[in-house]
DRENGUSE-783705 format. One line per 5 residues: number of its first residue (from 0); for each residue x, y, z of N, C-alpha, C, O, CB. Coordinates in nm, 4 decimals. Glycine has a CB too. Layout:
% DRENGUSE-783705
NUM	X:Y:Z:X:Y:Z:X:Y:Z:X:Y:Z:X:Y:Z  ...
//
This chain:
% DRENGUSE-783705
0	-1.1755:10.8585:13.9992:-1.0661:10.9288:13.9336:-0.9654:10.8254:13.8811:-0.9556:10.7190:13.9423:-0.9973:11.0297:14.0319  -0.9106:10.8420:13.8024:-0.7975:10.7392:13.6654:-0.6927:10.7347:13.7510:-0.6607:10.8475:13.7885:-0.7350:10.8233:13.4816  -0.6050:10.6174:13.8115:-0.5062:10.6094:13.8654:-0.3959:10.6758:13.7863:-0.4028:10.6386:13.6692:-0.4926:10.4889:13.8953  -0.3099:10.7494:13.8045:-0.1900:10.7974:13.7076:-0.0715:10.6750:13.7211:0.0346:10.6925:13.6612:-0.1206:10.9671:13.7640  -0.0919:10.5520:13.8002:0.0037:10.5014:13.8111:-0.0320:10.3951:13.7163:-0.1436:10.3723:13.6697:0.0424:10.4796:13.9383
5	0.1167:10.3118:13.6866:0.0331:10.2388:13.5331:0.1455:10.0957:13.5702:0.2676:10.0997:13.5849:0.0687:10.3572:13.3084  0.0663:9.9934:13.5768:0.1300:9.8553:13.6300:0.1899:9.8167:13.5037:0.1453:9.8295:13.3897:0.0202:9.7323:13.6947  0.3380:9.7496:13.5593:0.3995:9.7087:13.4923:0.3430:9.5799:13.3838:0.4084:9.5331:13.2906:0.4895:9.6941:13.5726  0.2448:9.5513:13.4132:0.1577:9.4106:13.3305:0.1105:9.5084:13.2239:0.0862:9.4562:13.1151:-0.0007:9.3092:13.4295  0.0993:9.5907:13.2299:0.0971:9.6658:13.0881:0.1966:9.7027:12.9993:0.1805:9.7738:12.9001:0.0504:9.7720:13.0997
10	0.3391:9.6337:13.0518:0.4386:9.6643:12.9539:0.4969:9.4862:12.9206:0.5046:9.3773:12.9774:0.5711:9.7919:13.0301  0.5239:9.5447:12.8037:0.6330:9.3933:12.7889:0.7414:9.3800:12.8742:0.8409:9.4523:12.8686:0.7128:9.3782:12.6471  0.7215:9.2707:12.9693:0.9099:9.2515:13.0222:0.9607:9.1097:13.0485:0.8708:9.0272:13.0324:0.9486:9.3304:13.1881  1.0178:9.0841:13.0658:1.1279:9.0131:13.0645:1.1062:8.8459:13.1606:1.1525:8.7339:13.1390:1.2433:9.1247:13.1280  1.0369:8.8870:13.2428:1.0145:8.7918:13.3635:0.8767:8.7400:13.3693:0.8580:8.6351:13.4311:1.0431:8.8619:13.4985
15	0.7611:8.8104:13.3033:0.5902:8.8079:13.3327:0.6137:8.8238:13.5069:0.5427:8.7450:13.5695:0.4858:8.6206:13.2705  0.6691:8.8798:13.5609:0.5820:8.9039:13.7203:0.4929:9.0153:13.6674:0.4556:9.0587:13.5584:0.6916:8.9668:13.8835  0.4760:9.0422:13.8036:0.3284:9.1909:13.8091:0.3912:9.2715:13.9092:0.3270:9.3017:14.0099:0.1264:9.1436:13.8817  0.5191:9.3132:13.8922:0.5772:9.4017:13.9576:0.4902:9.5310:13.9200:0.4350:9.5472:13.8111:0.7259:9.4025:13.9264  0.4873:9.6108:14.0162:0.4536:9.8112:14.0331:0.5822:9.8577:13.9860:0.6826:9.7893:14.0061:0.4245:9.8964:14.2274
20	0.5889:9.9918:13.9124:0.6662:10.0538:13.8882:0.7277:10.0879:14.0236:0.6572:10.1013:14.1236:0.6230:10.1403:13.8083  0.8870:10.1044:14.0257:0.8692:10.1956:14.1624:0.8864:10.2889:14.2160:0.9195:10.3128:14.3321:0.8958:10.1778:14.2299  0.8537:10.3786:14.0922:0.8094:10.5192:14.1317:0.6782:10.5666:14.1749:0.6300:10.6458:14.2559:0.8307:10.5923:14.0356  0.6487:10.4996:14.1028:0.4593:10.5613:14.1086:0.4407:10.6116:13.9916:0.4800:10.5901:13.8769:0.4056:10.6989:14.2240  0.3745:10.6809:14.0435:0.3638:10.8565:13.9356:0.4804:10.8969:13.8665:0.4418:10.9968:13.8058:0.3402:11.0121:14.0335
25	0.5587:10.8856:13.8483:0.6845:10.9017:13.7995:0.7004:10.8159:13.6570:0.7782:10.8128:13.5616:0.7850:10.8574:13.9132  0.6120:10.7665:13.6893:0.6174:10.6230:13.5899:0.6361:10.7103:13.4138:0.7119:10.6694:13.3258:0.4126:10.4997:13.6104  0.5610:10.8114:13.4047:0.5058:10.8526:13.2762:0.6487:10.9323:13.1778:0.6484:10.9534:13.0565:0.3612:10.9714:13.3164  0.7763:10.9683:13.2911:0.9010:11.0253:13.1860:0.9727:10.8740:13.1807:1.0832:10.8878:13.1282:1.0276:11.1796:13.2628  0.9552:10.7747:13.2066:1.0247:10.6537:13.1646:1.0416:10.5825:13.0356:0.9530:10.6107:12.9549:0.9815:10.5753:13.2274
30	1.1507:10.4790:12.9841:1.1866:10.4487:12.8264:1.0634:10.4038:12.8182:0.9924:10.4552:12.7317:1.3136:10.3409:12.7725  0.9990:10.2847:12.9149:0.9092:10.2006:12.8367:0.7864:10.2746:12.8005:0.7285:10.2534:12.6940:0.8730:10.0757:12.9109  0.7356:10.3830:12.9093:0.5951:10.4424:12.8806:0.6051:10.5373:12.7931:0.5057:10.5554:12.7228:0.5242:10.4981:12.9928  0.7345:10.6320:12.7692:0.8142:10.7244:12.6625:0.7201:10.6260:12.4746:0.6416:10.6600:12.3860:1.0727:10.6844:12.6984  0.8001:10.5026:12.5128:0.7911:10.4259:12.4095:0.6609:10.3771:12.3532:0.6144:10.3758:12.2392:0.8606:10.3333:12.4369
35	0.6144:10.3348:12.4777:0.4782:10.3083:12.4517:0.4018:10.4507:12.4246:0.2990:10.4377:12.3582:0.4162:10.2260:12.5764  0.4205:10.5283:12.4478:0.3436:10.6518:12.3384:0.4133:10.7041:12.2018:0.3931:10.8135:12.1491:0.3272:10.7993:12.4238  0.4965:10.6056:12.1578:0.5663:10.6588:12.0661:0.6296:10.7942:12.0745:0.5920:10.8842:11.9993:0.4966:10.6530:11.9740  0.7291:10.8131:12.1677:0.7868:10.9290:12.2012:0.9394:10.9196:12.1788:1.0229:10.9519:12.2633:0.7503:10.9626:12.3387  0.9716:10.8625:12.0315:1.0714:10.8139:12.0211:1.1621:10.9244:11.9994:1.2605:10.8956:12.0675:1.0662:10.7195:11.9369
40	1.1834:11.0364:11.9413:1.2724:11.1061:11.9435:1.3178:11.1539:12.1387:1.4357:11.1826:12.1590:1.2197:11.2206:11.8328  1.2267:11.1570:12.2520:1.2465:11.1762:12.3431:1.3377:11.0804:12.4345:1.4173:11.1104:12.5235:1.1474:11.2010:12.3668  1.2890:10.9195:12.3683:1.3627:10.7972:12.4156:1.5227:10.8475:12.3959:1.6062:10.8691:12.4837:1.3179:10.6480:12.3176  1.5359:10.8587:12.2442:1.6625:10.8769:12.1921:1.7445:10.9884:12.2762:1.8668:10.9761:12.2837:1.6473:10.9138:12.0435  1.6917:11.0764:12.3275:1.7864:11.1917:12.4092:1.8228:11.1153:12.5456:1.9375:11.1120:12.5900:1.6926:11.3566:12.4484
45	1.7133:11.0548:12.6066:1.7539:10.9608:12.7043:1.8387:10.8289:12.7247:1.8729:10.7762:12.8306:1.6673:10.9352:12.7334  1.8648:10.7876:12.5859:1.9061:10.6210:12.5876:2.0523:10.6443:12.5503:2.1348:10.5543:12.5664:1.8145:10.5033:12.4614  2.1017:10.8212:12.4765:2.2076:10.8157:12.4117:2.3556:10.7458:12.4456:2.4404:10.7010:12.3685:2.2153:10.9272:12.3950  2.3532:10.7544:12.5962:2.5293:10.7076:12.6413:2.4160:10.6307:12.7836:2.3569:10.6974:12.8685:2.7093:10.8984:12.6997  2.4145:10.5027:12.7729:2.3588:10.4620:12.8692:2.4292:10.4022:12.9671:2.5353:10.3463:12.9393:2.2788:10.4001:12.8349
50	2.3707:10.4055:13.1218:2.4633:10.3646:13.2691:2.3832:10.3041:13.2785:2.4459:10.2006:13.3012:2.5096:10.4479:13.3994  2.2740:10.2723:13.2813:2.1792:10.1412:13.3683:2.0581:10.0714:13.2492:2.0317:10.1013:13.1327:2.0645:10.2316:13.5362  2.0158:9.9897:13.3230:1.8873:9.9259:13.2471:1.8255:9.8782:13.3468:1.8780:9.8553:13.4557:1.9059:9.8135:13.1373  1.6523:9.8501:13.3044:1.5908:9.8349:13.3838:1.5746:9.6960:13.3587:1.5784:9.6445:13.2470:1.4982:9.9178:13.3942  1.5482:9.6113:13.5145:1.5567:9.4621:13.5437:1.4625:9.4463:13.5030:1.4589:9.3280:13.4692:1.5744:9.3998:13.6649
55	1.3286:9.5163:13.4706:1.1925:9.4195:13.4109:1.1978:9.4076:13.2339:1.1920:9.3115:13.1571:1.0168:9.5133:13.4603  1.2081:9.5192:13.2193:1.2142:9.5158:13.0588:1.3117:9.5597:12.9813:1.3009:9.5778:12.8600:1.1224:9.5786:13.0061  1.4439:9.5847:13.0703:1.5707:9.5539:13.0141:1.5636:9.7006:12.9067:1.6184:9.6924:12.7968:1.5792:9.3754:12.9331  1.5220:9.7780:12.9309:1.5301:9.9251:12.8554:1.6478:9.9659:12.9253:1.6516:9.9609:13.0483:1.3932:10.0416:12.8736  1.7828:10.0221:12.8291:1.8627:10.0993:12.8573:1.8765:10.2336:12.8815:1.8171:10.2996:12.7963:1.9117:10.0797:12.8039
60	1.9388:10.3073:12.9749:1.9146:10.4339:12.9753:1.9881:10.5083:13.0310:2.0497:10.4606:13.1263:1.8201:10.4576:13.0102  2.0096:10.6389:12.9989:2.1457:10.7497:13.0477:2.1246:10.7613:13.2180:2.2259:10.7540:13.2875:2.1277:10.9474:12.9606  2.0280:10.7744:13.2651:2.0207:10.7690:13.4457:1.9261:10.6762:13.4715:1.8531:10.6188:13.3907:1.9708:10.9144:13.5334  1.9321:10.6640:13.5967:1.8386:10.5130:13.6919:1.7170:10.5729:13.7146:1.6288:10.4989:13.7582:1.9044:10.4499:13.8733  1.6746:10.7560:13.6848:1.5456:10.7904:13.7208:1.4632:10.7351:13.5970:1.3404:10.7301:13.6037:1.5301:10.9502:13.7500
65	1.5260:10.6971:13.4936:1.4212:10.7014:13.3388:1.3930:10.5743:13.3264:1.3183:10.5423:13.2339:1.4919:10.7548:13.1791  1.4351:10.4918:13.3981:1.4021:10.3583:13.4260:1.3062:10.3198:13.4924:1.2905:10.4005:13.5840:1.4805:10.3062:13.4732  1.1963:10.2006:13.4990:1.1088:10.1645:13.6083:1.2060:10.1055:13.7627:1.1748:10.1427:13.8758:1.0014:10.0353:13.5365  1.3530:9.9861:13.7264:1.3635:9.9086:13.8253:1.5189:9.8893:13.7662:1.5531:9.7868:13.7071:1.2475:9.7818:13.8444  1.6240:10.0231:13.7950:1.6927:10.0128:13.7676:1.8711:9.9380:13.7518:1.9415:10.0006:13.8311:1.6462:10.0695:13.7799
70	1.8927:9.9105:13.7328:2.0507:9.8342:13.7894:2.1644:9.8739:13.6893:2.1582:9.8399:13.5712:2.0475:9.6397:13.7886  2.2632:9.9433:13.7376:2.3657:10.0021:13.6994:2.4487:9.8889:13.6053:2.4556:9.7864:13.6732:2.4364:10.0591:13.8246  2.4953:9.8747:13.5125:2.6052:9.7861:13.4019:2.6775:9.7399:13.5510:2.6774:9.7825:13.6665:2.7353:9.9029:13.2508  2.7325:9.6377:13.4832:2.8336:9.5854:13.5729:2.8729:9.5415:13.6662:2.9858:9.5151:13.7076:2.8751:9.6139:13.5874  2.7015:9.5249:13.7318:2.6693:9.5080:13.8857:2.6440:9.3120:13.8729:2.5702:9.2755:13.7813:2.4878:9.6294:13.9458
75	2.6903:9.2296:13.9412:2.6774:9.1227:13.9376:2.5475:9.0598:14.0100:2.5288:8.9382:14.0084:2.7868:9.0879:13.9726
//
């Protein structure tokens, strides 16, 4: 059976580790996998007023769930 979970070495990011998403399964309402299916009008409802970005591939986004590995603005 097809894993539903989808390793981060399949996305462009920022660092080349081989971090796991860390949701899991969750992985599939996120910017980067959104993006990577070309689900761009869906990105756009999500990215509109953004609070966090994610530390691997630096996708911005309105909450920390739509993210793979999130970190809030402003956090040192």
């Amino acid at each position: 059976m097809f894993d539903e979970r989808m390793e981060m070495t399949d996305q462009i990011g920022t660092d080349g580790s081989d971090m796991l998403c860390s949701c899991g399964e969750l992985h599939k309402g996120h910017i980067c996998w959104l993006t990577h299916m070309g689900l761009i009008m869906e990105v756009g409802h999500l990215t509109a007023s953004p609070t966090v970005s994610c530390s691997k591939c630096g996708a911005k986004a309105n909450l920390s769930h739509n993210v793979c590995f999130p970190v809030s603005f402003g956090c040192d």
